[in-house]
C-alpha positions as CSV (number, residue, x, y, z in Angstrom):
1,X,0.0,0.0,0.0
2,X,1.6,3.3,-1.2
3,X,2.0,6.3,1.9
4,X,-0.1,8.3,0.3
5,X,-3.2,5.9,0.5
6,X,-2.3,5.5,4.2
7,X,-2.1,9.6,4.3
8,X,-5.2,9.5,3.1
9,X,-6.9,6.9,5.2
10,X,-5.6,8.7,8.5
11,X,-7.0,12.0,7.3
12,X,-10.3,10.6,6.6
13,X,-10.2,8.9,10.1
14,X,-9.2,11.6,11.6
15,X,-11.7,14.4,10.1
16,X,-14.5,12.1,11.2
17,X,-13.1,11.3,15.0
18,X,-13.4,15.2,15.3
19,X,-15.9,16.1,13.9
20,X,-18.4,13.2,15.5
21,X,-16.5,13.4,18.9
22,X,-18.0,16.9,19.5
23,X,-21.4,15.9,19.2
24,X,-21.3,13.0,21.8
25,X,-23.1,14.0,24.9
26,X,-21.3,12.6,27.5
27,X,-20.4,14.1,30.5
28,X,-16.7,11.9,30.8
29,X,-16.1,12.8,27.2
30,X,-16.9,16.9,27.6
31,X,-14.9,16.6,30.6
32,X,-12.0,15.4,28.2
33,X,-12.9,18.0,25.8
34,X,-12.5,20.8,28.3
35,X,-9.0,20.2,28.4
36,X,-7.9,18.6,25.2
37,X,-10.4,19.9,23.1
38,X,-11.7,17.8,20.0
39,X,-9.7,19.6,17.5
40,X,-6.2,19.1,18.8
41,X,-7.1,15.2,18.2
42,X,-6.6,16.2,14.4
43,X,-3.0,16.7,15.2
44,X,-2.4,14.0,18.0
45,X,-4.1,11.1,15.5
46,X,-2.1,11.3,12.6
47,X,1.2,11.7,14.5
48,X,0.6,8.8,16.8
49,X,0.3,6.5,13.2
50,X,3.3,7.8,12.3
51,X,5.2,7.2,15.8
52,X,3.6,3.9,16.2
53,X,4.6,2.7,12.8
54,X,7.7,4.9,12.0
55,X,6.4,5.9,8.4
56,X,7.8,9.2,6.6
57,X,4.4,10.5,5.7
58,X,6.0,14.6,5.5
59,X,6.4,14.5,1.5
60,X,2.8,12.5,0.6
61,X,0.6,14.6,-1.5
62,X,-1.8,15.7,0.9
63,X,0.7,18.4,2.0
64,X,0.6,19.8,-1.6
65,X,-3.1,19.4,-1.7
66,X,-3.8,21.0,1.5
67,X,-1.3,23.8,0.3
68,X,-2.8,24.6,-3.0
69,X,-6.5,23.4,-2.7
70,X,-7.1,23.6,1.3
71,X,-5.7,26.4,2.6
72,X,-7.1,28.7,-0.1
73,X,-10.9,27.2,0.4
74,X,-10.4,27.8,4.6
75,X,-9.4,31.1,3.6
76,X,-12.1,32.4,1.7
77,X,-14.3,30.3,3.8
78,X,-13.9,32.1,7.2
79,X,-13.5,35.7,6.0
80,X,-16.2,35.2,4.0
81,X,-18.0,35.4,7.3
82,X,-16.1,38.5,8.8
83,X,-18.5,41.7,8.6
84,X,-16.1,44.5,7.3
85,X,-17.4,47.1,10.0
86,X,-16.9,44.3,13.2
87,X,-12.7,44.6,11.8
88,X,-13.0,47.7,14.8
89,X,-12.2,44.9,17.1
90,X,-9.4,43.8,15.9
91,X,-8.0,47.4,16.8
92,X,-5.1,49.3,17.8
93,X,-4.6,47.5,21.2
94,X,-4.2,44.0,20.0
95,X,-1.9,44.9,17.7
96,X,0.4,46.5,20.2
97,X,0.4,43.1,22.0
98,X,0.9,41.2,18.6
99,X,3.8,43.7,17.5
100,X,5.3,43.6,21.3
101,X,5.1,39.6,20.9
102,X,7.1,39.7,17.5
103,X,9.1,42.2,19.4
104,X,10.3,39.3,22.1
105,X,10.5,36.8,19.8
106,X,12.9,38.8,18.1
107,X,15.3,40.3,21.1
108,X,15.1,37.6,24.0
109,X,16.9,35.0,22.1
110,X,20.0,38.0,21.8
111,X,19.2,38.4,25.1
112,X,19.3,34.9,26.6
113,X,22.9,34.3,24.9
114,X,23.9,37.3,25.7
115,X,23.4,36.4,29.9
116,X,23.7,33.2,29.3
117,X,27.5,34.0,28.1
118,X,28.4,36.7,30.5
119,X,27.7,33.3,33.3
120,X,29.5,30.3,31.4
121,X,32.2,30.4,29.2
122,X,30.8,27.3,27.6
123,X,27.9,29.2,26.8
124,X,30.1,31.5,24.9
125,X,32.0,29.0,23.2
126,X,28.7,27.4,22.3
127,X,26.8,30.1,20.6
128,X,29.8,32.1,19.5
129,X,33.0,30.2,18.8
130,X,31.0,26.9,17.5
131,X,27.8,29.3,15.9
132,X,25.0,28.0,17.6
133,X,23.4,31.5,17.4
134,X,22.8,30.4,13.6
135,X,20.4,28.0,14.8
136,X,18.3,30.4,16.8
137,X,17.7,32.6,13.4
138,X,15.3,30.1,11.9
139,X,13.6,29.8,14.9
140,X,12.5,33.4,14.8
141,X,11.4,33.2,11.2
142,X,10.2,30.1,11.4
143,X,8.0,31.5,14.5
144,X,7.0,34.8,12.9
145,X,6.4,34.2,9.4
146,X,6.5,30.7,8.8
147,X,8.4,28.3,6.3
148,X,8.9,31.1,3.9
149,X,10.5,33.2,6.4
150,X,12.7,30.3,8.2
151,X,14.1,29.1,4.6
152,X,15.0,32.7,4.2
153,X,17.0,33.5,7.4
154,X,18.3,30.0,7.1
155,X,20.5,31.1,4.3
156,X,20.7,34.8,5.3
157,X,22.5,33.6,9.0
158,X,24.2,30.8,6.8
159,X,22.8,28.0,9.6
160,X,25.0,24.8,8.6
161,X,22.3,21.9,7.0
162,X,22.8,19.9,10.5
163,X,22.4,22.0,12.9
164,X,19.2,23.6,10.8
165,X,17.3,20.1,11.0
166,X,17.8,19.7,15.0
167,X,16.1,22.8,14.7
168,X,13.2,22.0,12.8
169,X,12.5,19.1,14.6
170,X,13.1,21.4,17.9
171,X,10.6,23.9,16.4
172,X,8.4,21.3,15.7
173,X,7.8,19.7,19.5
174,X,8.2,23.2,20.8
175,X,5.3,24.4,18.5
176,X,2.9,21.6,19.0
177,X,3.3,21.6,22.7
178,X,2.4,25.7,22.9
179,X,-0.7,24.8,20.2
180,X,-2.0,22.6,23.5
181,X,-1.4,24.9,25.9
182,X,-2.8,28.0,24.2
183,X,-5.8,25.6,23.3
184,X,-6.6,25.4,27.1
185,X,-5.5,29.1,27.8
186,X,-7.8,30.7,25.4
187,X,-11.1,28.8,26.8
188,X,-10.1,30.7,30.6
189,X,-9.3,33.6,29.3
190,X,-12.5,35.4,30.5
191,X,-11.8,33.9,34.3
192,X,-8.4,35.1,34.1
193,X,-8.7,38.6,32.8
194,X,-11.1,39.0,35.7
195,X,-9.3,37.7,38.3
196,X,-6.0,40.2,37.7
197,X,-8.4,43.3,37.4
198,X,-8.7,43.2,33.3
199,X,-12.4,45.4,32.7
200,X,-12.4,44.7,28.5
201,X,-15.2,42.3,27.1
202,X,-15.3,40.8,24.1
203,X,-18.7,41.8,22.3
204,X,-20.7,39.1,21.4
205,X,-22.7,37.9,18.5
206,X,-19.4,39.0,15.6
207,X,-21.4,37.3,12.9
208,X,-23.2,39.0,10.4
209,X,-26.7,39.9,11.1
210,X,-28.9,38.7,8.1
211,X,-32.8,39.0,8.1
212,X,-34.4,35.7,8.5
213,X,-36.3,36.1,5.4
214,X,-33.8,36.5,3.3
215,X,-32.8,34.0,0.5
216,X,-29.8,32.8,0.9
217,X,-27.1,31.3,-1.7
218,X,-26.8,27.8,-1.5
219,X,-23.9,25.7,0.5
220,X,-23.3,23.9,-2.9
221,X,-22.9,26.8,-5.0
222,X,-21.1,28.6,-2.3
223,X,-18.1,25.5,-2.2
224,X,-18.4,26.0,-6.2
225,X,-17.2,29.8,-6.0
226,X,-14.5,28.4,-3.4
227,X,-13.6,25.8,-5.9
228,X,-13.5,28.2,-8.7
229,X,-11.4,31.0,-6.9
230,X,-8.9,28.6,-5.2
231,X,-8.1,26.9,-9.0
232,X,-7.9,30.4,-10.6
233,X,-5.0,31.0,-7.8
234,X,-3.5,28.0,-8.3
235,X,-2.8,28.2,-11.8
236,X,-1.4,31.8,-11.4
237,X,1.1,30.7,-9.7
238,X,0.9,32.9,-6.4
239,X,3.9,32.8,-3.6
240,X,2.0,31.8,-0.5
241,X,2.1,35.4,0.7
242,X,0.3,37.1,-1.7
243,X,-2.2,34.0,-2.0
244,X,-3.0,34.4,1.7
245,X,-3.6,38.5,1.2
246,X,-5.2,38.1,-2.1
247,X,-7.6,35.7,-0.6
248,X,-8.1,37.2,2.4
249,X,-9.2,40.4,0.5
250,X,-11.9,38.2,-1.9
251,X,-13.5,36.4,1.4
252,X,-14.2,39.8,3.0
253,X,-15.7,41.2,-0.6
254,X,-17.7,37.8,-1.0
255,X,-19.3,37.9,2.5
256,X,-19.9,41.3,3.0
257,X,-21.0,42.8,-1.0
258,X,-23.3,39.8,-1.9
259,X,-26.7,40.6,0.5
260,X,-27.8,36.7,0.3
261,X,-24.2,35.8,1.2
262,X,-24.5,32.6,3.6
263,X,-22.5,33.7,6.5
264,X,-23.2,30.6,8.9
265,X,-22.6,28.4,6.6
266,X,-19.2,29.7,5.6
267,X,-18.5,29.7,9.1
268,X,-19.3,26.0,9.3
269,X,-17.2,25.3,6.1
270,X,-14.2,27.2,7.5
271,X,-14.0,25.0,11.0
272,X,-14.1,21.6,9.1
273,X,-11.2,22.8,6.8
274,X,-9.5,24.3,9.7
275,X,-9.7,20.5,11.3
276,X,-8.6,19.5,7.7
277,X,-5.7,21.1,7.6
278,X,-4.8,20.6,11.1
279,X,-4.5,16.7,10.6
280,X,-2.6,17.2,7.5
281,X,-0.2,19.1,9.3
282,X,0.0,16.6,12.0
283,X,1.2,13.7,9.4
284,X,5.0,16.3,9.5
285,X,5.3,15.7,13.0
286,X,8.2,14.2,13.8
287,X,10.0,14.0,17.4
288,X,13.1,11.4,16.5
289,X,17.2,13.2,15.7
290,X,17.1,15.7,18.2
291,X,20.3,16.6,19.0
292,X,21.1,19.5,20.5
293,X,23.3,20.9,23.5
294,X,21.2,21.3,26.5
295,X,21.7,24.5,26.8
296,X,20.7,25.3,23.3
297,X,16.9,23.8,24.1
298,X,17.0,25.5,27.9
299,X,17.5,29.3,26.0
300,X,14.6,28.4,23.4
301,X,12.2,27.4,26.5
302,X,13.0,30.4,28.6
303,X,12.3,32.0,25.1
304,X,9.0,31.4,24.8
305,X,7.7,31.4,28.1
306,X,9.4,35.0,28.6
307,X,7.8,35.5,24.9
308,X,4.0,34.5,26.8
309,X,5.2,36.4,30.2
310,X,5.7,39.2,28.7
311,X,2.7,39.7,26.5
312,X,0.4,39.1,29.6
313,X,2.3,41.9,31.2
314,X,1.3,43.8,28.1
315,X,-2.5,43.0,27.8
316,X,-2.7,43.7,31.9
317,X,-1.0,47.2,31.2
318,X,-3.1,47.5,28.4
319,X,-6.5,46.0,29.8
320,X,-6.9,44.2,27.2
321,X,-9.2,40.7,27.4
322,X,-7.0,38.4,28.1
323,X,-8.3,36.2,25.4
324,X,-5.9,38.2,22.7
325,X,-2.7,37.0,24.7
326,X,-3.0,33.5,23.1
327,X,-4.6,34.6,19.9
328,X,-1.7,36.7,19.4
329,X,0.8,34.4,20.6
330,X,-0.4,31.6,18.3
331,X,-0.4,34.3,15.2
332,X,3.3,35.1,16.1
333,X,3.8,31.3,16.4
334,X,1.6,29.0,14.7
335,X,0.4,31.3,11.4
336,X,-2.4,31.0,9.3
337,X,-3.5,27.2,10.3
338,X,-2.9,27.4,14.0
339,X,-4.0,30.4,14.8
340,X,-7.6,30.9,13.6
341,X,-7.9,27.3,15.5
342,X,-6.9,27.7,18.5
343,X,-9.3,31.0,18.5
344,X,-11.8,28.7,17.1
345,X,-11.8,26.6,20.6
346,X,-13.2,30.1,22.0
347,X,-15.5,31.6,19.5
348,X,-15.7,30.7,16.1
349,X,-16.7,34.3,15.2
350,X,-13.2,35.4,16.0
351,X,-11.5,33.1,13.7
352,X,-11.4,36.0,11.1
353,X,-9.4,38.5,13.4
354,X,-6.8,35.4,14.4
355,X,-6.1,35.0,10.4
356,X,-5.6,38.7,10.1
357,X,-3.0,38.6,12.8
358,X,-1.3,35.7,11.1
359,X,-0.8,37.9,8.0
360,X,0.8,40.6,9.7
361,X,3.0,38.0,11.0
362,X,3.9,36.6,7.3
363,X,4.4,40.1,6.3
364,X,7.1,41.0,9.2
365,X,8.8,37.5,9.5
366,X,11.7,38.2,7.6
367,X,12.4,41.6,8.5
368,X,12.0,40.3,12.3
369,X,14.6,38.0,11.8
370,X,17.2,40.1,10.0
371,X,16.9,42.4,13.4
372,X,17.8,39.2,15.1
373,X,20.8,38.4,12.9
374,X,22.0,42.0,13.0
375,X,21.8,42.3,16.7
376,X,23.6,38.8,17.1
377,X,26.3,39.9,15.0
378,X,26.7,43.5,16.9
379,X,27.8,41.0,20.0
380,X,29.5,38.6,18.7
């Protein structure tokens, strides 16, 4: 049986686990849910095949497909079913967090070394003298504005081909692990913003008000105009970037121009893909050739939990809802999959304003991590 038939059957598996899980009205399975909730299985399944039978299933097709085809039809799918005048919300103070987040993710890592260093002359012979500090470049891209971004700095900080996959594979647990996490932190978010003293609400009811009695345009034709849009930027030959913008732009022009425009169902359309692409990603996990120094994986921890602490800071000075910190967080550090996801285990509604974030972040990745390389090379 070829991998990309197994790819396939996992996927299918997968998609259905989710999606039929959240419907079971049990009070031992919600309890579950409320910590792990039904969407992070998408990415747990497919790796645990891939553990438990050590199969290579990062290069099957499905990653090309969810690329070209997927991504595209989530895309137009959930801003589709962003009101133009609710994009207020998305306003100036989350952006300060999101921009103070990229901020940290650029300058602790110099930071870290930097103390690090000044205590152990290992340290320094580590990050300096051997050039570890070309391994932490990626990382920043990689975090910031994805694959693009990390390829990019990868040859810009000239990272030797070793050291660049521990990395990757480092980035990969590291990622994963924070997905959880800020899938649990989003869902308190409320709580917690109230219990440190943080007034701001979220306004309900995002979603596009539409009279009852109105027609509105059918789910199949709807998927049709996805289909049709998604294969007309796919044979123009887009980079990823400008596919993400371009569509981005369309789904807010589609959902808010066309008065019958079914919002709900768009909505709907966008979490399945959203699960969709989540267990496609989760076929690339891979947690075997790790290996790096210990002190290399202790600086990228402290990284990112300094990278969380001080973004909560932020939103308290702020008093901002709490519930940006991991939307935010996961836009500097997941993207445009992960992001709108992990909002989606909150409100659905919000989705839109998570992928919006995730742009900005494509859009400053690489000039985040030339600051990085600059300010590395002004202390070395």
């Amino acid at each position: 049986m070829s991998l990309d038939l197994i790819a396939t059957g996992i996927i299918l598996l997968t998609v259905l686990f989710v999606l039929k899980i959240t419907k079971v009205q049990n009070r031992i399975v919600q309890k579950v849910l409320d910590w792990f909730p039904a969407i992070l299985f998408a990415y747990v399944i497919p790796a645990s095949f891939t553990h438990l039978f050590h199969w290579d299933l990062s290069k099957v097709y499905l990653h090309d497909l969810s690329r070209h085809w997927i991504i595209p039809v989530t895309l137009l799918a959930v801003m589709s079913a962003l009101p133009i005048k609710k994009l207020a919300i998305v306003g100036v103070r989350p952006i300060i967090l999101f921009v103070v987040g990229s901020l940290l993710i650029a300058t602790l890592p110099v930071f870290l070394v930097s103390i690090s260093s000044s205590i152990s002359g290992d340290s320094d012979q580590l990050f300096f003298e051997m050039e570890y500090w070309k391994g932490l470049v990626p990382i920043v891209g990689g975090w910031i504005g994805g694959s693009t971004s990390q390829l990019i700095l990868k040859e810009l900080a000239e990272t030797p081909e070793n050291l660049f996959l521990s990395v990757l594979v480092l980035d990969n647990i590291l990622v994963n692990i924070w997905t959880i996490l800020m899938f649990q932190f989003i869902k308190k978010g409320d709580s917690l913003s109230k219990t440190i003293g943080i007034s701001d609400i979220i306004p309900a009811n995002l979603e596009q008000n539409q009279s009852n009695s109105a027609k509105k345009i059918r789910p199949i034709f709807i998927i049709g105009i996805f289909l049709l849009l998604a294969s007309g930027t796919f044979f123009l030959q887009l980079s990823f970037l400008y596919l993400v913008i371009s569509l981005s732009i369309i789904g807010l022009l589609l959902g808010n121009i066309i008065p019958s425009w079914n919002t709900e169902f768009s909505l709907k359309l966008g979490g399945i893909c959203i699960v969709l692409v989540m267990a496609i990603l989760g076929l690339k996990l891979d947690f075997s050739n790790l290996t790096l120094p210990f002190t290399f994986i202790g600086i990228v921890l402290c990284w990112l939990i300094l990278h969380f602490v001080g973004m909560l800071l932020v939103a308290k000075t702020l008093n901002l809802n709490l519930i940006w910190v991991p939307i935010a967080s996961m836009a500097n550090l997941g993207g445009i999959s992960t992001a709108p996801a992990v909002t989606a285990a909150y409100r659905k509604d919000l989705m839109p304003h998570a992928v919006l974030l995730a742009i900005l972040s494509m859009v400053t990745g690489t000039a985040w991590g030339m600051f990085t390389i600059y300010l590395f090379q002004m202390i070395s």
